[in-house]
C-alpha positions in Angstrom: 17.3 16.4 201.2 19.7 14.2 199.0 20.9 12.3 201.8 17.0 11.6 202.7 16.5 10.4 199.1 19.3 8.4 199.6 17.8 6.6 202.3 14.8 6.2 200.6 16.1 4.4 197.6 18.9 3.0 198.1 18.6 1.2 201.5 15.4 -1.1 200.6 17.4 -1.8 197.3 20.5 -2.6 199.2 18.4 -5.3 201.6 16.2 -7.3 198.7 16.9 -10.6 197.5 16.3 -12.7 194.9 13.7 -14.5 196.4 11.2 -11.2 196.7 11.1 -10.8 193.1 7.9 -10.8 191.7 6.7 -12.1 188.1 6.4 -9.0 186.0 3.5 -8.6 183.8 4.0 -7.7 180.2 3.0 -3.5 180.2 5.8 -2.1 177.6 7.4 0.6 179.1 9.4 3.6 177.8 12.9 3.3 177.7 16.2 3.7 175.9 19.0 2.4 175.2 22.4 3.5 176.1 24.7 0.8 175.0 27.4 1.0 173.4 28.0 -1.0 169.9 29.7 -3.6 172.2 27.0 -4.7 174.1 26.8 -8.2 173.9 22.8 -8.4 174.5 20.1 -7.3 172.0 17.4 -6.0 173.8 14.2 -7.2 172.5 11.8 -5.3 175.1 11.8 -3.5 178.6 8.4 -4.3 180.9 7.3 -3.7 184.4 4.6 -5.3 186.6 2.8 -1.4 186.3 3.2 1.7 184.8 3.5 4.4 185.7 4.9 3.7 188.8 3.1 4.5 192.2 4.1 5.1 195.7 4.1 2.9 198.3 4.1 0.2 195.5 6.4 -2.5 193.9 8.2 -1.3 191.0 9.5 -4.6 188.9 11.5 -4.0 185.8 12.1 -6.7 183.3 14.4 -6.3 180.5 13.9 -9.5 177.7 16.6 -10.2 174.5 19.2 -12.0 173.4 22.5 -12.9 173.9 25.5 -12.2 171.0 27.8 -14.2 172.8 28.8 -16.5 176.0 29.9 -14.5 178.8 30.8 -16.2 182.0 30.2 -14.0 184.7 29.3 -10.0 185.2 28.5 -7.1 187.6 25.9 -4.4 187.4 26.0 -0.6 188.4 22.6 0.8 188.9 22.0 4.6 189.6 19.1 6.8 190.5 19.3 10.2 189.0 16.9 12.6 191.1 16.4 15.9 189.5 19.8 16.0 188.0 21.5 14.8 191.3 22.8 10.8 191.4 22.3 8.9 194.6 25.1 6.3 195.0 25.1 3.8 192.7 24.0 0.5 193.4 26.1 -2.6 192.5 26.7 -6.5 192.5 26.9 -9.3 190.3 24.7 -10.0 187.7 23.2 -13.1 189.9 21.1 -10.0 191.5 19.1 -9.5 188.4 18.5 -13.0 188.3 20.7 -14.5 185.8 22.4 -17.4 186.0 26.2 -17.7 185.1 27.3 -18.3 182.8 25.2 -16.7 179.9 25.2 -19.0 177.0 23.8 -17.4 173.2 20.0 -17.3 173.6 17.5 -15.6 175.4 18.1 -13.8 178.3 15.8 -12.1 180.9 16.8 -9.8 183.6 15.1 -8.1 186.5 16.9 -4.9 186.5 15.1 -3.1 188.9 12.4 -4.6 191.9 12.0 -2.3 194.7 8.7 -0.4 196.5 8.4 3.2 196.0 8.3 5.2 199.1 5.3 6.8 200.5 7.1 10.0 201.4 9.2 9.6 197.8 9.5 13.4 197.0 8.1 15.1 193.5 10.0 15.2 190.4 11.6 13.8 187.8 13.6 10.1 188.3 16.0 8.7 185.8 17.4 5.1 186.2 20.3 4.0 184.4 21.1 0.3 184.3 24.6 -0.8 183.1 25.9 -4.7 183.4 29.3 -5.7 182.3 31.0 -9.4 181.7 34.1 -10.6 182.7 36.8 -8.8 180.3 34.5 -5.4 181.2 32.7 -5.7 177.8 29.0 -3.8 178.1 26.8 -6.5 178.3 23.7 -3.8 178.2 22.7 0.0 179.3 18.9 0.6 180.2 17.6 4.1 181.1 14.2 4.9 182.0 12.6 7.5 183.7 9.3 8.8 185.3 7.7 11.6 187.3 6.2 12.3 190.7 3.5 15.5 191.0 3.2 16.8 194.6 -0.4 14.8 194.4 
């Protein structure tokens, strides 16, 4: 069942580009933050283009703020927990999340996550954590945010 999951999620991540991401609209979603003191970007707010999500839909996942300092270049890891299991995580540069390098101080917007959720996307509880680092391996930011699928 986890490899199916797999398959699910992580495949039509894999595959999309920059140029399928949609404009998010401005629904406030729930979310935490898991940075560390290091990060080096304040995050103002976390939005998606709906909420909750559905299946069979687009799922995009802003995340808006500002950033301490200059950083030149960075990479993301992005996993999917499924009921306590983690798929593998996904990762790449932060040009994925369309930002462009290098980050000066300022404002900063990031689509962190942009992908349809499966039709056959089994019930329970999802957990998405977000983590992007800069060149020396600082934390630039860590997003979590979760959501739940009844057998409806």
């Amino acid at each position: 069942m986890l490899s199916s999951i797999v398959l699910i999620f992580i495949l039509p991540l894999a595959s999309q580009a920059i140029s399928n991401i949609r404009q998010v609209s401005d629904i406030p979603i729930q979310w935490t933050n898991c940075s560390t003191w290091t990060d080096q970007l304040s995050i103002e707010k976390v939005e998606a283009n709906m909420w909750p999500p559905k299946r069979n839909q687009l799922l995009t996942v802003s995340v808006s703020g500002a950033a301490k300092e200059e950083f030149v270049y960075g990479n993301y890891i992005k996993t999917i927990v499924y009921r306590g299991y983690s798929l593998p995580p996904i990762n790449g540069p932060l040009n994925d999340f369309g930002v462009e390098v290098p980050v000066h101080r300022g404002p900063v917007k990031m689509i962190i996550f942009n992908s349809t959720i499966p039709e056959v996307a089994p019930a329970g509880q999802y957990d998405v954590f977000v983590k992007a680092y800069e060149q020396d391996h600082f934390e630039v930011m860590c997003v979590k945010f979760s959501w739940e699928f009844s057998n409806n």
